[in-house]
MIMARDREN-219705 format. One record per atom (N, C-alpha, C, O): y, z, x. Coordinates in steps of 0.05 Angstrom, whole numbers, plus 5000, padded with zeros to 4 digits. Atoms other than C-alpha are relative to their C-alpha. Example, Ala and Ser with C-alpha at 12.3 -4.5 7.8 and 13.67 -1.06 7.14 Angstrom:
BEGIN
497650005018/491051565246/502450005018/502450135039/497649994984/497951435273/502250144985/504450184995/
end
This chain:
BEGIN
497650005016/500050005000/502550005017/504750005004/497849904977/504850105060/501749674999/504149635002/498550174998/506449435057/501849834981/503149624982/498350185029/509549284989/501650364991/502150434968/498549815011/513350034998/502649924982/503650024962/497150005002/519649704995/500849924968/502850004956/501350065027/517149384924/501150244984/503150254971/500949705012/515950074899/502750134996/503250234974/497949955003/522750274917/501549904989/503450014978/497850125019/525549764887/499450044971/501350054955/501649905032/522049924822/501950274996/503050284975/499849694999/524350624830/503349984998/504650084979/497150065004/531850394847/500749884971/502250024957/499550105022/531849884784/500450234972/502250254955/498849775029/530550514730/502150135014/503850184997/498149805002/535450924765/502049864985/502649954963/497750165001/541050374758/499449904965/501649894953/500750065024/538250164688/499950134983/501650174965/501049775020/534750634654/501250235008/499850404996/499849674988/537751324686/503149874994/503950024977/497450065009/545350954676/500649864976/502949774972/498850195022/544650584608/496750194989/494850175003/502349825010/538951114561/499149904973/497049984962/501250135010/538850664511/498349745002/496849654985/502050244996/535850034545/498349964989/498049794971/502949995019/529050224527/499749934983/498049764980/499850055021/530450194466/500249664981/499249554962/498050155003/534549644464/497549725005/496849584987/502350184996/528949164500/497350054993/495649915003/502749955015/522649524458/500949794973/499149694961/500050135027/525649144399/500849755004/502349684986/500450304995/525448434423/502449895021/504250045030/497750124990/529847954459/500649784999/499149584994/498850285013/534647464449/502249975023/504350085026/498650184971/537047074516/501149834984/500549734963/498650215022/542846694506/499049735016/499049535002/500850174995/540046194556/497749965013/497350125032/502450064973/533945944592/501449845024/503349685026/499350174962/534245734669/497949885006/495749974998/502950114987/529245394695/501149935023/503149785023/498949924965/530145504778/497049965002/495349904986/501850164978/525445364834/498850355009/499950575007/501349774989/520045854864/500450075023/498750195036/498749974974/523645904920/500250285001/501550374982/499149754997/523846634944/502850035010/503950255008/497149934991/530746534972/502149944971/504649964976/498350045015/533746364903/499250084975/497749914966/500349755012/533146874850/502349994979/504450114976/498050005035/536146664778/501750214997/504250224997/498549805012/537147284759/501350185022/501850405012/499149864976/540047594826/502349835001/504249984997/499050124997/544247054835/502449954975/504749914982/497949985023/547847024758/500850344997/502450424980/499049735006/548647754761/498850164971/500050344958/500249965026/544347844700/498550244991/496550305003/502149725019/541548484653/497849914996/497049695005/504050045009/534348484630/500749954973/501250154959/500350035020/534848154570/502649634994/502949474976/497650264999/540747584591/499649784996/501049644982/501150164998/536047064610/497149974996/495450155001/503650075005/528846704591/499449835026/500449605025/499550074976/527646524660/496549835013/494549955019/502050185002/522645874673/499449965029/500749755033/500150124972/520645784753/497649865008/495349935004/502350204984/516545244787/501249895022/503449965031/499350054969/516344814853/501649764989/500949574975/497550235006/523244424848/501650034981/503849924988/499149975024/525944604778/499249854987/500849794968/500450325012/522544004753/498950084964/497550264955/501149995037/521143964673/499149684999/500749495000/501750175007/516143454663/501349724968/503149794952/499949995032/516342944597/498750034988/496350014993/501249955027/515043084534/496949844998/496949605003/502750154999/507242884527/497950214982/497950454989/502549885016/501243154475/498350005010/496450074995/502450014987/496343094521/498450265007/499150495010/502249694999/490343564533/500550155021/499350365023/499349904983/493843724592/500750295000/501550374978/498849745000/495644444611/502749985005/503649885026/496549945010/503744604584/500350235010/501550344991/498749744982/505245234626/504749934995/506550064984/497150095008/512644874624/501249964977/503250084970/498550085026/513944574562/498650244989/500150405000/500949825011/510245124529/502550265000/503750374982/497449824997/515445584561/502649834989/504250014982/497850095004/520945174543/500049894962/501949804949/500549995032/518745094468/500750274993/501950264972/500849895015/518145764458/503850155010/505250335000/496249845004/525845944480/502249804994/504649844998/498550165019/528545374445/499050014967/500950044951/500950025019/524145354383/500350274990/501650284969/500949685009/522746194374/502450055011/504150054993/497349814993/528746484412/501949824989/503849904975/497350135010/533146004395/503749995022/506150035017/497249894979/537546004465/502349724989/501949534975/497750235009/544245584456/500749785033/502049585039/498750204969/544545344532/496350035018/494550205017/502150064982/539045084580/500749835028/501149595033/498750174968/541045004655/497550065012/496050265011/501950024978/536644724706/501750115029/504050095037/497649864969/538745074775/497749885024/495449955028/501150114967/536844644845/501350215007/502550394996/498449874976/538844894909/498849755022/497349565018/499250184983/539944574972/497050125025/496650365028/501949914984/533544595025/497350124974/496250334967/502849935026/528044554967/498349835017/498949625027/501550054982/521244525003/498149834982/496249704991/500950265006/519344134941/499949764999/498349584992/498650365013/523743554940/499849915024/499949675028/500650084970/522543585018/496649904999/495949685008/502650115007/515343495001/499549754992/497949595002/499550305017/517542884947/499849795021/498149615022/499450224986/520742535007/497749915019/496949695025/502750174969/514842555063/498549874979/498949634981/501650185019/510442295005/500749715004/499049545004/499350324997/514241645015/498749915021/497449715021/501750104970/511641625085/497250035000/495749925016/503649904988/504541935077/498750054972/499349954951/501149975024/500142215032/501250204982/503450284989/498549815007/501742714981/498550315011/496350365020/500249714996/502643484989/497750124989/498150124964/500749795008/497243934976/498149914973/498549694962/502050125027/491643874915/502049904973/501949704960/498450075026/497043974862/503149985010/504449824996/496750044994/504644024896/500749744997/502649714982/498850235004/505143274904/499349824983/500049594987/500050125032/502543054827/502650124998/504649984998/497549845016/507743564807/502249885012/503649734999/496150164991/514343324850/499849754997/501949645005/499950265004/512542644835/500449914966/500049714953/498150035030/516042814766/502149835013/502249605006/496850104993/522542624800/499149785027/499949845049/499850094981/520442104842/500649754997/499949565010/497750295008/524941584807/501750165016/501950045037/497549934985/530542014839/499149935030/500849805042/500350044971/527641944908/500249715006/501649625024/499850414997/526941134905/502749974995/503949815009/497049964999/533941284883/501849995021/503049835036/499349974960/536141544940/499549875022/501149865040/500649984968/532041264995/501549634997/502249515018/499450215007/534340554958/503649975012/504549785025/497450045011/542040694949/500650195028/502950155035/498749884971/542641185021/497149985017/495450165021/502250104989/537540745059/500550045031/498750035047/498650004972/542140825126/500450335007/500850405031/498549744995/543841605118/496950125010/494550065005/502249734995/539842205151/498450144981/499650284965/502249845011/533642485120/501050264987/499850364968/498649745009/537843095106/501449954982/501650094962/498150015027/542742765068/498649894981/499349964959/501650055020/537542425030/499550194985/500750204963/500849785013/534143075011/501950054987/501650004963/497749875013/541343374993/500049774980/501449834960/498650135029/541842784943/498249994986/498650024962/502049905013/535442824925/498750244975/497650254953/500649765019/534743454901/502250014972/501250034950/498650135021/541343304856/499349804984/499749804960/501350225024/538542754824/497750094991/497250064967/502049825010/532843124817/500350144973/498950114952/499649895023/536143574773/501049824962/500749914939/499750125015/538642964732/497649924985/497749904961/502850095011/531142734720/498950204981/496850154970/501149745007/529843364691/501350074979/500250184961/498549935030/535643424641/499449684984/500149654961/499850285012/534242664625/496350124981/496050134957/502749945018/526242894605/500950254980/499750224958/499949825024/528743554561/501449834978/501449934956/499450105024/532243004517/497349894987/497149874963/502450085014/525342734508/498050144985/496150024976/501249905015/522643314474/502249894969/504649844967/498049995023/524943204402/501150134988/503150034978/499049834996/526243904387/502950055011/504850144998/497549964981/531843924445/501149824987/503049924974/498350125001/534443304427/501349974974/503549864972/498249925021/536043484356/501850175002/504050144993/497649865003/539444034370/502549985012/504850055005/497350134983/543343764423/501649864984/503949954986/499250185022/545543234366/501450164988/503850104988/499949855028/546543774313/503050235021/504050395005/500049884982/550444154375/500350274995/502250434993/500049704997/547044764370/497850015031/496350205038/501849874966/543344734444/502249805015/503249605003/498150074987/548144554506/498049965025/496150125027/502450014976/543944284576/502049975021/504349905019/497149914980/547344424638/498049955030/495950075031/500450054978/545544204708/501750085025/503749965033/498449864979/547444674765/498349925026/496049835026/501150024978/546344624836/500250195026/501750075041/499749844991/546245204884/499549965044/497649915059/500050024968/548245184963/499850225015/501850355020/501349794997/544145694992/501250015023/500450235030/498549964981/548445645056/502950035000/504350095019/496749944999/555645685031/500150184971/502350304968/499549925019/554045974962/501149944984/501650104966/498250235020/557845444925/498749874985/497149704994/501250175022/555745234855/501549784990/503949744989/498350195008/556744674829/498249854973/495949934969/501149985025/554944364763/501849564999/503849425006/498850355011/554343574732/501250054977/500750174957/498550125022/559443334699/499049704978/498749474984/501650255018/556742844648/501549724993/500749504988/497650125019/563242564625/500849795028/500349555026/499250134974/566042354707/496949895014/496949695029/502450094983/558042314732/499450065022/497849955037/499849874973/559642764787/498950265005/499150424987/499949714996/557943354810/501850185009/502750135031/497149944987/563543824818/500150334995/498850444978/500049704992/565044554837/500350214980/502450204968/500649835018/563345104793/501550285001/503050384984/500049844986/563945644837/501050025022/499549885035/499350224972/567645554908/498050235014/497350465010/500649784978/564645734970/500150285006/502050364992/500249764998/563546464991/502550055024/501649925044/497749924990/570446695031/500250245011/501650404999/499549624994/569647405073/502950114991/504949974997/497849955013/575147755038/502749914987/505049974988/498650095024/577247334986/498049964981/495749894984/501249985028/575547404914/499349714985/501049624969/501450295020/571946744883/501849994979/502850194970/498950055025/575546414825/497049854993/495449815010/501950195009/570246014782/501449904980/502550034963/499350175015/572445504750/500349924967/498049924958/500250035022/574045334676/499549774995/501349614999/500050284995/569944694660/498750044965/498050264957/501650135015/566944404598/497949775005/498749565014/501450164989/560344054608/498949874976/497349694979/
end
């Protein structure tokens, strides 16, 4: 057990800060919950939804796999671990917003790219990132001259576009989007400067959410409509 103390502590820190400073929580999350949005983020141990938005136990319905990738819509006998999750906090919870969150140095979308060169990743990693691997032909097509790095970096952004382009293909999502009671939001997180940034749908850009991290200066975030 020595090696997952710090675990333990953290367990132990979380009720103090939670439960020992807010006494009705318990309560509060024994009688269900109602997130106002799902995320769906990357299994990345360095990038941590809920660490990262600052959020309570009960803020977010929080969806992680390798890349952020959301599959499409399909009936097949296949196993839905994804859409299953993503039915059941659109359909049953009823969230009003659904952001996909990249980040920058994703060891999936780095996976995507060697695939171009070789075989794929691993028994199941490179079926699965070969959701988005219209965005990569994208890229390697349209920045055929640029560094492998900057590929990836555009990669993984377009990535996230493939991803809000398949949740319109559930039909569910895309009524309500229509009807506008669900909002889809594509963020992108720079795990080296800490600067979010989010697609604009309207310009087709991606543009700053959040600025960079500043030693002693206070962040503005931005007022955008997406």
């Amino acid at each position: 057990m020595a090696d997952v103390t710090k675990f333990l502590d953290g367990i132990a820190t979380f009720q103090q800060q939670h439960f020992g400073e807010n006494p009705d929580l318990a309560d509060t999350l024994l009688s269900g919950q109602k997130p106002q949005a799902l995320l769906i983020g990357c299994c990345d141990s360095r990038v941590d939804p809920a660490l990262l938005t600052g959020s309570a136990p009960g803020d977010l319905f929080i969806l992680r796999n390798i890349a952020n990738l959301v599959p499409p819509y399909s009936k097949s006998d296949d196993y839905h671990g994804v859409s299953s999750s993503i039915e059941y906090a659109v359909c049953f919870l009823e969230v009003s917003d659904i952001i996909i969150l990249g980040h920058s140095g994703c060891g999936g979308i780095n996976a995507l790219m060697e695939a171009a060169k070789g075989p794929e990743a691993g028994e199941f990693i490179g079926k699965w990132v070969n959701i988005a691997a219209s965005a990569r032909d994208k890229v390697l097509t349209e920045m055929a001259e640029e560094t492998p790095e900057k590929q990836a970096r555009a990669c993984e952004k377009e990535a996230i576009l493939v991803s809000l382009k398949n949740l319109m293909s559930f039909p569910w999502i895309k009524e309500r989007v229509a009807k506008g009671q669900l909002s889809l939001h594509g963020w992108y997180y720079n795990m080296g400067t800490g600067q979010l940034s989010y697609y604009n749908q309207l310009s087709g850009e991606y543009e700053i959410l959040v600025e960079r991290y500043s030693p002693g200066t206070a962040n503005s975030q931005a007022t955008v409509s997406e």
